[in-house]
C-alpha positions in Angstrom: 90.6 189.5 160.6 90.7 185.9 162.8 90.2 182.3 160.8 86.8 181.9 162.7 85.5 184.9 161.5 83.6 185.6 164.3 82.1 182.6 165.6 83.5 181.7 169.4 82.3 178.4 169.4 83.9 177.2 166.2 87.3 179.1 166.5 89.0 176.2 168.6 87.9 173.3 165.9 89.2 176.0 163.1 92.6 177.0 164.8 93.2 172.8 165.1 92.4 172.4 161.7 94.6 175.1 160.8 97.6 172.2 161.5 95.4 169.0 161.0 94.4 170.1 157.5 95.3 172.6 155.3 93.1 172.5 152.9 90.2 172.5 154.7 91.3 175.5 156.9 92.6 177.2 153.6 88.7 176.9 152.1 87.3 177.9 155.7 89.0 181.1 155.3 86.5 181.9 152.5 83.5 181.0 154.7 81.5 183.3 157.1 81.4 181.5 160.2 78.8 182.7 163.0 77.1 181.5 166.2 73.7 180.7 166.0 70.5 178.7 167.4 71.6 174.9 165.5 74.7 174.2 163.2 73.8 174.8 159.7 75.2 176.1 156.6 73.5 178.5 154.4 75.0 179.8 150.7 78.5 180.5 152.1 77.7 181.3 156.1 78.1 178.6 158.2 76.4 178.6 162.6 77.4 176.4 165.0 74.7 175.8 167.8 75.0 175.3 171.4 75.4 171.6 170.6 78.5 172.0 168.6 80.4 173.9 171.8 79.8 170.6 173.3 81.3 168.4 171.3 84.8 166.9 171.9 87.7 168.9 169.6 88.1 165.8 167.1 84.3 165.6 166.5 84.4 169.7 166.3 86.8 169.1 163.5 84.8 166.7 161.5 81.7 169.0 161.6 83.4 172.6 160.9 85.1 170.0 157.9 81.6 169.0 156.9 79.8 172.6 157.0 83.0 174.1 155.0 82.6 171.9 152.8 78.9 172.4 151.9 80.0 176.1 151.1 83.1 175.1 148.8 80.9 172.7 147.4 78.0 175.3 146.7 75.2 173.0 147.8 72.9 175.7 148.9 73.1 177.2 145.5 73.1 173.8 143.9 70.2 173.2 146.0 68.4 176.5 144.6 69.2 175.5 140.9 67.4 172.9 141.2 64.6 173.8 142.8 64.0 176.3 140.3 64.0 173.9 138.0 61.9 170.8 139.5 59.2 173.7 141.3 57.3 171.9 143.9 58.6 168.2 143.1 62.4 169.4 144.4 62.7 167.3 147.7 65.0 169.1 149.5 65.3 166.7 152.2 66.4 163.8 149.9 69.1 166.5 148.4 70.6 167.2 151.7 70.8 163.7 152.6 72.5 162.9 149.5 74.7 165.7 150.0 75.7 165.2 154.0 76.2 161.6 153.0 78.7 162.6 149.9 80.6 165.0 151.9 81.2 162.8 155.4 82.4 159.9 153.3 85.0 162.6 152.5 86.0 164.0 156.2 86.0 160.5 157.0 88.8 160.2 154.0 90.5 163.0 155.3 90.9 160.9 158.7 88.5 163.4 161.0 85.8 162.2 163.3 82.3 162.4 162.7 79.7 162.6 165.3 78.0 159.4 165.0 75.9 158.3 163.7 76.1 160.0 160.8 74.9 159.2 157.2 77.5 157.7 154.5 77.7 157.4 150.8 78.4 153.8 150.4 76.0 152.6 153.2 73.6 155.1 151.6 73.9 153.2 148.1 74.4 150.0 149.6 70.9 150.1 151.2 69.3 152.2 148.6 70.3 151.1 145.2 71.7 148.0 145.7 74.9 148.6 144.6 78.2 147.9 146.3 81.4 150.6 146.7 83.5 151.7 148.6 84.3 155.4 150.2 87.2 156.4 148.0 85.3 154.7 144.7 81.6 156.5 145.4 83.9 159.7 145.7 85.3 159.8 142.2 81.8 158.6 140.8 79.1 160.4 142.6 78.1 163.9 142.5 75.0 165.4 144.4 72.5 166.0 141.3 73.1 162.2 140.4 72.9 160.8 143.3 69.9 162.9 144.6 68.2 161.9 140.7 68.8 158.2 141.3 67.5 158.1 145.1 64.7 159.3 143.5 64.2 156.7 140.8 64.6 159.7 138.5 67.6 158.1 136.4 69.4 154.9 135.7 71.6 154.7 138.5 71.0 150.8 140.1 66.8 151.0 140.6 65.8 153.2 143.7 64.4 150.9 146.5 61.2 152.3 147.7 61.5 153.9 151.1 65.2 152.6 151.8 66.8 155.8 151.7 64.2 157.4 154.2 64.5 154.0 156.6 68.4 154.6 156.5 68.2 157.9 156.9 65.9 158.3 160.2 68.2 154.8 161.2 71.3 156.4 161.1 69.5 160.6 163.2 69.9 162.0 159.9 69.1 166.1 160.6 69.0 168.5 157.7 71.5 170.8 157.9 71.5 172.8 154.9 69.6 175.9 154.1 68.8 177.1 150.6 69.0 181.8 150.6 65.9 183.3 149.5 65.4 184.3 145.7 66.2 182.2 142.4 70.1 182.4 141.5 71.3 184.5 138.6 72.7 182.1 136.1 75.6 184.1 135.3 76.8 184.6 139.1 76.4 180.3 139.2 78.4 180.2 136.3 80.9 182.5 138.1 80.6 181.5 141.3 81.4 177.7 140.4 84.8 179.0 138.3 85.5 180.9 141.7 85.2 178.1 144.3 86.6 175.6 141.7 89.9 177.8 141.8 89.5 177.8 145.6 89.4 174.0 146.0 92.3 173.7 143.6 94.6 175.5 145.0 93.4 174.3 148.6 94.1 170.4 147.9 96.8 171.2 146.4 98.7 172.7 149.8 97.0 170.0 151.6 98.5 167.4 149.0 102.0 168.7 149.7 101.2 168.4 153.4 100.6 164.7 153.1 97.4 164.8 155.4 93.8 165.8 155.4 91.2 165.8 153.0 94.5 167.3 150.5 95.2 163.7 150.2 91.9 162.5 148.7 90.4 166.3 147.2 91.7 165.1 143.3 88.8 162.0 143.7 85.5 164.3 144.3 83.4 163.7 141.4 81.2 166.5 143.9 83.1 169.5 143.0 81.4 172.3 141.1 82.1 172.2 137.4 82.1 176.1 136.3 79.4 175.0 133.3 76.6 176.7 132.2 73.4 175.1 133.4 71.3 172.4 130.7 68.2 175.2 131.7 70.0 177.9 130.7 71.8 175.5 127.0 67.7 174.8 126.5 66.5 178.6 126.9 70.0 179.8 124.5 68.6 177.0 121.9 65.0 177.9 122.3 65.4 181.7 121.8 67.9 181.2 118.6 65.1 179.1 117.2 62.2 181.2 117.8 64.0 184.6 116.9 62.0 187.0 115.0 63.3 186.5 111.5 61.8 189.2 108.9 60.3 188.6 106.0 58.8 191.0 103.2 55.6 192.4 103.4 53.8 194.0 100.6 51.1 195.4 103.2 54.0 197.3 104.7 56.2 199.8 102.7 59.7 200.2 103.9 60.6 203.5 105.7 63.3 204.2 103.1 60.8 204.0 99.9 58.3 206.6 102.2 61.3 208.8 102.8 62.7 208.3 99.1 58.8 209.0 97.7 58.4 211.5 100.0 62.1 213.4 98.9 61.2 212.8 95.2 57.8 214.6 95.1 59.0 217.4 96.7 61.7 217.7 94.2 59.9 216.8 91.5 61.9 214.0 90.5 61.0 210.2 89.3 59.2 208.6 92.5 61.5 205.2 93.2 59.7 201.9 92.6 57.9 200.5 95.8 60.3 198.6 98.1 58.4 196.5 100.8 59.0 196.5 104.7 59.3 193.3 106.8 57.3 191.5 109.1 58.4 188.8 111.8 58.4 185.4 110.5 55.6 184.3 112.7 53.5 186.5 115.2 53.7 184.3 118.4 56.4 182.0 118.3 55.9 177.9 118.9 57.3 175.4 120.1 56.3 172.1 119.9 57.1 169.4 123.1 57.1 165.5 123.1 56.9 163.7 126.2 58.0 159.8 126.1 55.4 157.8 127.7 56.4 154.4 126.7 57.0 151.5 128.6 60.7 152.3 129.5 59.6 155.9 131.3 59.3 155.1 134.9 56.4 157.3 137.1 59.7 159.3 138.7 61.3 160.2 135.4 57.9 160.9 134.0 57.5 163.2 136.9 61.1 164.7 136.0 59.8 165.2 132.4 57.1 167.0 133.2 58.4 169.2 136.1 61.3 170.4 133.5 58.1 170.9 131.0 56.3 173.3 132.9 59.6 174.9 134.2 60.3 175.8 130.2 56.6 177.1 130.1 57.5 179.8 133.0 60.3 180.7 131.9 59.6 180.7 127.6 57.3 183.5 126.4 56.2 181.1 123.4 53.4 179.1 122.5 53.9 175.9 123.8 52.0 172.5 121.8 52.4 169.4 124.3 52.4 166.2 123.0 52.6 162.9 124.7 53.5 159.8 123.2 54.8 156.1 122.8 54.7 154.3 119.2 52.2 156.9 118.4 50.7 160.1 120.2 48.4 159.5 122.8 47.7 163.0 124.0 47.9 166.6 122.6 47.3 170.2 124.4 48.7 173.6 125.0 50.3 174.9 127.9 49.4 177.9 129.6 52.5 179.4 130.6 50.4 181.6 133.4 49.3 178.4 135.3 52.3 178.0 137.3 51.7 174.7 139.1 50.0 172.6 136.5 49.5 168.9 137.7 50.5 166.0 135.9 47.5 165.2 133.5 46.4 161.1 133.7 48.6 159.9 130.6 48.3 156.7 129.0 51.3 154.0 129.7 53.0 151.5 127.5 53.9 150.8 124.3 57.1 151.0 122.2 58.7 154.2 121.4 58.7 156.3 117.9 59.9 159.4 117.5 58.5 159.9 113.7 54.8 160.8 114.8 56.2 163.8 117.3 58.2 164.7 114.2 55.7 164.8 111.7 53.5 166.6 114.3 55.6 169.6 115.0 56.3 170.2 111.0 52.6 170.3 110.8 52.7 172.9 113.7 55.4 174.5 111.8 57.3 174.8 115.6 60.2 176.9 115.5 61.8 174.0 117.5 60.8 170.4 119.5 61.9 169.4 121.8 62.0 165.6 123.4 61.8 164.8 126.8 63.3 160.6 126.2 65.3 158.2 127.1 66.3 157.8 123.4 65.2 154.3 123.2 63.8 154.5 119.5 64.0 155.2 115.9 64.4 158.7 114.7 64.5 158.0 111.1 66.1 161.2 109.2 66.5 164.5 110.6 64.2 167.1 109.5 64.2 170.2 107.3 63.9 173.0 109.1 62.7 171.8 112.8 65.8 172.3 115.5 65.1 169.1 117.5 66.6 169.6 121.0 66.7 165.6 123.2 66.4 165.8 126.5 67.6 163.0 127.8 68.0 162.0 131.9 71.5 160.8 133.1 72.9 160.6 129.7 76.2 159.2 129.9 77.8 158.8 126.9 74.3 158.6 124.9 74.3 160.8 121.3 71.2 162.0 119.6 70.7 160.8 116.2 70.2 164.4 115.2 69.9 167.4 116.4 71.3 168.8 120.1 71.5 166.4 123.0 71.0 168.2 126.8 71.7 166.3 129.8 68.8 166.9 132.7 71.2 165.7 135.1 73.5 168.5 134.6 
């Protein structure tokens, strides 16, 4: 089988790369490459347009590098992932811009051409956040989810400015260039598929390391590459279930089959009949689960946004009864999701306020919840954990941040 894999246009830029970088032509070996109608990448199939034959070689280079690696870097899946989980408030344009502009600060690393203009990390953050790095240090800090989340205002990263991402972006003829398959991913083939193109990465930057040129030289810095972990969606849904599992419980409306069988046995022999034994029930008919939204002061409209598209993505996905509770120092609203109302808008919530998390607490013992769970920032008093309620945080972009109690998720994970 040929390194371009069937795609005439790209097979010169792919053969040059073959010498010019290793590890990129090692990854593009586990790409489909094809011709198409524009230059794209999609899941791990990458089309070069018209527009691509007509490039100079060097600039070829830089864009076969850039599309290969979108696949290694699964941002079509990644892209997916969180879609699934955001619904209709996933921005799939701002994703692909943060990606493009990750990735080309690392062909430019490598020492390829770019056609310009073209969209980079540090100019991105620069005029966007505020914040001042250079290539080789937004590399090693920056992944896609966190620095799509923080373009967004969705975490802590600097302060989104308003609009300046979109301004630098149409500035600098930013074109989307990534394409998300149809269908939601399986979580176990993400799981798997990370482990596999994490192996493939390694062992690529390692040949292009010994080489001494190409992207080999700076691969060990990408913060970008695709940790083989199990998704916080999937760690929430694992918790959930274990707390709302069907635990029985005697029922003395409801003999056990053994005592029928062992009355039934004993009368037809004639012997003693065996003192009742009851059956089980489940613990609780439908389970619950009880859900606190921070609305203090410290939320920001984006994160509250975040908050509640990860709510109502739990209320798909969760065959439970779900009790919503919104709050600050105390609780300010209280309803039930419908887990059949697929796209429920944000309600009008009340702002402000300090933050306590005793209230929400107190609430979902009342409920008796087989588990609450807290979409925060963690800025508050938790008091003492309590008996019996699994309390799961979920916390944005939380560092090194550690619940008081209970389990701690990360949403930008």
């Amino acid at each position: 089988m040929s390194a371009d894999r069937h795609s005439s246009r790209a097979g010169p830029a792919l053969r040059a790369l073959a010498e010019a970088d290793p590890a990129i032509a090692a990854l593009s070996l586990w790409c489909t490459h094809r011709d198409g109608p524009r230059t794209a990448t999609m899941g791990e199939t990458i089309s070069y347009g018209p527009a691509f034959e007509a490039m100079p070689l060097h600039e070829q280079m830089g864009l076969a590098a850039h599309h290969v690696l979108h696949v290694a870097l699964r941002h079509s899946a990644r892209a997916a992932v969180l879609e699934t989980r955001l619904g209709g408030n996933f921005d799939a344009a701002l994703f692909n811009l943060a990606a493009d502009a990750l990735i080309n600060e690392a062909v430019l690393g490598g020492d390829h051409a770019l056609p310009r203009p073209a969209v980079l990390a540090s100019d991105l953050i620069r005029r966007a956040l505020g914040r001042e790095a250079t290539g080789a240090a937004v590399l090693a800090e920056w992944d896609v989810e966190r620095l799509y989340f923080a373009l967004g205002g969705q975490s802590d990263d600097g302060g989104a400015r308003e609009g300046e991402a979109e301004v630098y972006a149409q500035a600098q003829g930013f074109e989307a260039d990534l394409e998300q398959e149809a269908g939601t991913p399986e979580e176990g083939d993400t799981v798997q598929d990370a482990a596999r193109w994490r192996q493939h990465i390694t062992r690529a930057m390692d040949a292009g390391r010994a080489a001494g040129r190409g992207i080999g030289r700076i691969g060990h810095r990408l913060a970008d590459v695709a940790q083989p972990r199990v998704p916080w969606e999937q760690m929430l849904r694992q918790l959930l279930t274990q707390a709302v599992m069907q635990a029985p419980r005697p029922s003395p409306q409801r003999p056990a089959r053994r005592w029928i069988a062992g009355l039934a046995q004993a009368q037809r022999a004639g012997t003693p009949e065996p003192g009742f034994e009851p059956g089980v029930r489940p613990r609780t008919d439908i389970p619950r689960i009880a859900i606190a939204m921070d609305a203090s002061s410290s939320i920001d409209d984006a994160r509250l946004a975040m908050f509640w598209a990860e709510i109502t993505g739990i209320a798909r996905r969760m065959r439970a009864e779900l009790h919503l509770m919104v709050f600050d120092d105390e609780i300010r609203h209280r309803d039930t999701i419908d887990p059949t109302q697929l796209h429920v808008p944000l309600p009008e919530l009340p702002r402000g306020g300090g933050t306590a998390f005793r209230p929400v607490i107190v609430e979902a013992q009342g409920l008796r919840a087989a588990a609450l769970v807290i979409f925060t920032d963690l800025e508050g008093e938790a008091g003492l954990p309590p008996r019996g309620l699994p309390v799961i945080w979920a916390v944005p972009n939380a560092g090194a941040a550690e619940a008081p109690f209970g389990r701690l998720i990360d949403l930008s994970r």
